[in-house]
N, C-alpha and C positions, 0 to 999 in steps of 0.2 A: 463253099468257103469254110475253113477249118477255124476252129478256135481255142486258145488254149486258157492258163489259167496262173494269174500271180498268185501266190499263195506262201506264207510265210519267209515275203523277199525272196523267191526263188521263181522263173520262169518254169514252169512244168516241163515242158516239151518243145518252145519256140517256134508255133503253127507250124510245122510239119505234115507236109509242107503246106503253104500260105495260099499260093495260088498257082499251082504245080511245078515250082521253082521253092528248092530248099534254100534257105538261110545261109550265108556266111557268116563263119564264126560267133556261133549260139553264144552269147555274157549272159552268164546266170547273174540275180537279182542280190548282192550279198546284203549281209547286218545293214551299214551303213544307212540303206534306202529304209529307212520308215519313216513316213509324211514329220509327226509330229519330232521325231528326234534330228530330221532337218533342220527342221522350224525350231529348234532348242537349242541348235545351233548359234540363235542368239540371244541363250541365257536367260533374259528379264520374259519369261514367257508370260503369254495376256491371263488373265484372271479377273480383273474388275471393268464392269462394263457401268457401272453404276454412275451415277452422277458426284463427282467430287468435288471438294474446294479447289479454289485458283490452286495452280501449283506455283512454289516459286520457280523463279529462273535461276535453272543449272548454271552456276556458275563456270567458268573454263577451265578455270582446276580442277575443279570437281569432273568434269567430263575428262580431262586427261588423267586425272588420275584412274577415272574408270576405265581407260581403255588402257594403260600404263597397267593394271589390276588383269586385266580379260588376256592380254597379251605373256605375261608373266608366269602364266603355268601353274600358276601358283593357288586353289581356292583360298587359302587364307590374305592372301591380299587382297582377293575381293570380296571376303565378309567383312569386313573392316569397314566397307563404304555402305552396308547395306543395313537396314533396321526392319523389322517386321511391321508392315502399316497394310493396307488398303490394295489386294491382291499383290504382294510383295511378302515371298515368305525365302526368306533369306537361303533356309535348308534346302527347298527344292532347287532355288537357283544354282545354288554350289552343286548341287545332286546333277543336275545337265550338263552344267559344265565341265564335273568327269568325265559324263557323261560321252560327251560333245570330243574331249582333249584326246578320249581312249578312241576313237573312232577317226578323227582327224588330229592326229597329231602335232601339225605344222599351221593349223588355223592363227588364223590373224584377223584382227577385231577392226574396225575404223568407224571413230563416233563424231558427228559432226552436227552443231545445232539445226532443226528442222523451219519450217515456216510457222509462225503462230497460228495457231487455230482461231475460230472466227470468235471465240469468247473472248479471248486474249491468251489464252495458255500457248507456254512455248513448247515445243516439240525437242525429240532428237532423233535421229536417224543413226541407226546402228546396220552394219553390215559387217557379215563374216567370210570369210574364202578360207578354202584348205583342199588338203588331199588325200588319199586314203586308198595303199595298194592292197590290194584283196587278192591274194596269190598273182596271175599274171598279168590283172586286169588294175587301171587306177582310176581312182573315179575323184572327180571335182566336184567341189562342193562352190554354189554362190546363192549368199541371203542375204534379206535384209529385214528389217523392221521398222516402223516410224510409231515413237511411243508419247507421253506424253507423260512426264515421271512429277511425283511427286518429293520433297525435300523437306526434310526436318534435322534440326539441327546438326548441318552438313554431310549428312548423309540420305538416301534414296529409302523411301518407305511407302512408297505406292505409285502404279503404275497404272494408266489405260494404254490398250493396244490400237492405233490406228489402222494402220496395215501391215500386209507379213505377205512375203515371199520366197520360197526357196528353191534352187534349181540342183539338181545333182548330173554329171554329163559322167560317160565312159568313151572310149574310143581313142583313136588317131589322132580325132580332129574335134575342135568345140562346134555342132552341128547347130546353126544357127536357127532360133525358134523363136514365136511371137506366140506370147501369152495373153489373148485375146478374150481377157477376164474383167467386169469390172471390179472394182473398190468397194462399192454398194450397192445397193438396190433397195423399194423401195419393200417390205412384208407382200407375199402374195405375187407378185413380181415376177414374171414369167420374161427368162435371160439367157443369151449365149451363154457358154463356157466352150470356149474356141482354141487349141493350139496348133498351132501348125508349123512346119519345117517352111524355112523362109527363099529355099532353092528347089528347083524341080527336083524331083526324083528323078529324071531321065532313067526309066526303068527301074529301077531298083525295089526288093519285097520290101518293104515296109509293115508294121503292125503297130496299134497301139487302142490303148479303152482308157476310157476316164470312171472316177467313183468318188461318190462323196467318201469326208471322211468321220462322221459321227464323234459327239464330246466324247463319249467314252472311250473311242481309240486314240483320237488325244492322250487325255488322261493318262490312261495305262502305256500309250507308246506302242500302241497293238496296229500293227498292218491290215490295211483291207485285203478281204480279195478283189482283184481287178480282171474282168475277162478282157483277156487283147482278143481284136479283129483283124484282118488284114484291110489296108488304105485301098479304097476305091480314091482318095484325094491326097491329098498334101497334108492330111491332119489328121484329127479326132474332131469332131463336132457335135454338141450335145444342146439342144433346149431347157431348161429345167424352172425348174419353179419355186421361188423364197416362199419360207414358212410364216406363218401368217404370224407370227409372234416374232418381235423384235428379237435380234440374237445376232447370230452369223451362221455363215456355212463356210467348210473346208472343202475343197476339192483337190485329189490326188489323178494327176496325167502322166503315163506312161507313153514313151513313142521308140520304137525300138526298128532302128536302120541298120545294115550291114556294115556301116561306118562306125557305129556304136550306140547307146542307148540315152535317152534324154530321159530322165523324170523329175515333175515337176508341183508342187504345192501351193494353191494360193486360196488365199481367208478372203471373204467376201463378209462386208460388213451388211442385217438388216435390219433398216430402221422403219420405222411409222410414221415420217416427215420428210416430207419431200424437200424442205430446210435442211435436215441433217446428213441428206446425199453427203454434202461437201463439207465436212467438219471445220 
């Protein structure tokens, strides 16, 4: 079994061959694919894990205006709504969101209240879509987040991150896949991290690896390397194990079919109460 190697968003060689059946149509890994500038995709990125005050409830204005803001193209209309507080720093948000505009041009925001969390704080749910042609190739972007912001005098000035998801797809066709990750876990915590293609392959080479993704490539926006394998299954499938210290972990999955390539990011919350599973 051959193997090859992601490395700076670029597919090296696309297992060449896999399992002595070459690849149709190799999609190199462009800009667009790094885990965390996914995940930026929806702007108010996590920073405070800390324990906060009640937040108040976002008003509906205030949520329409923030997505009337995200929509707009514009960052000065969405510094307008933001103030510096309590992992909320206004600069880097506007920083993503060029970020985010120059890589997906055509994204579109949709903000919608979330469920209250079990202290009483209200939630929102943010998600973003777009698309992004990279010479022949277009690839889809779909995210989301569920946060739980903070508000002072009508504007947004601290955030917790509940959860985060980002999918990126290339191809023909949107290759249907099950992200069979949980939310949390509990420190120490030994868990799937499971993706799988949701139709047989009837034949088909398939490859794909998964890798955590370290705070510091967050941070910096820095790509892992990811070794692909060729699918003896429908998937990637990994055991892993939470760190014993509350925090979180990122995970970055790659799955790459002759139809085109799925990659995918998801945050796994760890806490040290088994209360706090379900926020």
């Amino acid at each position: 079994m051959s193997q090859c190697r992601l490395s700076r968003n670029r597919l090296s060689s696309i297992c060449q061959p896999l399992t002595g059946l070459p690849m149709r149509t190799p999609l190199p890994i462009p800009g667009p694919f790094r885990p965390r500038l996914m995940l930026s995709a929806l702007v108010l990125a996590a920073a405070c894990w800390a324990p906060a005050a009640l937040a108040a409830v976002p008003s509906p204005d205030l949520l329409r205006n923030l997505e009337t803001a995200l929509n707009s193209g514009s960052p000065d209309s969405l510094a307008v709504l933001l103030k510096p507080g309590g992992g909320l720093d206004p600069a880097d948000v506007e920083a993503r969101y060029r970020s985010l505009r120059t890589r997906f041009p055509d994204a579109r925001w949709q903000i919608s209240p979330g469920e209250n969390l079990k202290d009483g704080r209200s939630t929102v749910r943010i998600s973003v879509s777009g698309s992004s042609q990279v010479g022949a190739f277009l690839y889809r972007l779909q995210a989301e987040q569920l946060l739980a912001l903070k508000i002072r005098d009508g504007r947004l000035d601290g955030q917790e991150l509940i959860s985060e998801s980002a999918t990126l797809r290339s191809g023909s066709t949107d290759l249907p896949v099950s992200v069979l990750i949980p939310d949390a876990v509990l420190t120490g915590q030994r868990y799937d991290v499971d993706v799988v293609f949701d139709n047989p392959l009837d034949g088909a080479v398939a490859a794909g690896g998964i890798t955590a993704v370290t705070e510091e490539q967050i941070r910096t926006y820095n790509s892992p390397n990811l070794e692909l394998t060729a699918l003896g299954g429908g998937g990637v499938f990994k055991v892993v194990q939470a760190p014993q210290q509350p925090g979180s972990q990122t995970w970055a999955v790659l799955l790459v079919h002759p139809d085109g390539i799925v990659s995918t990011t998801k945050r796994v919350r760890v806490v040290g109460d088994r209360a706090a599973l379900t926020p």
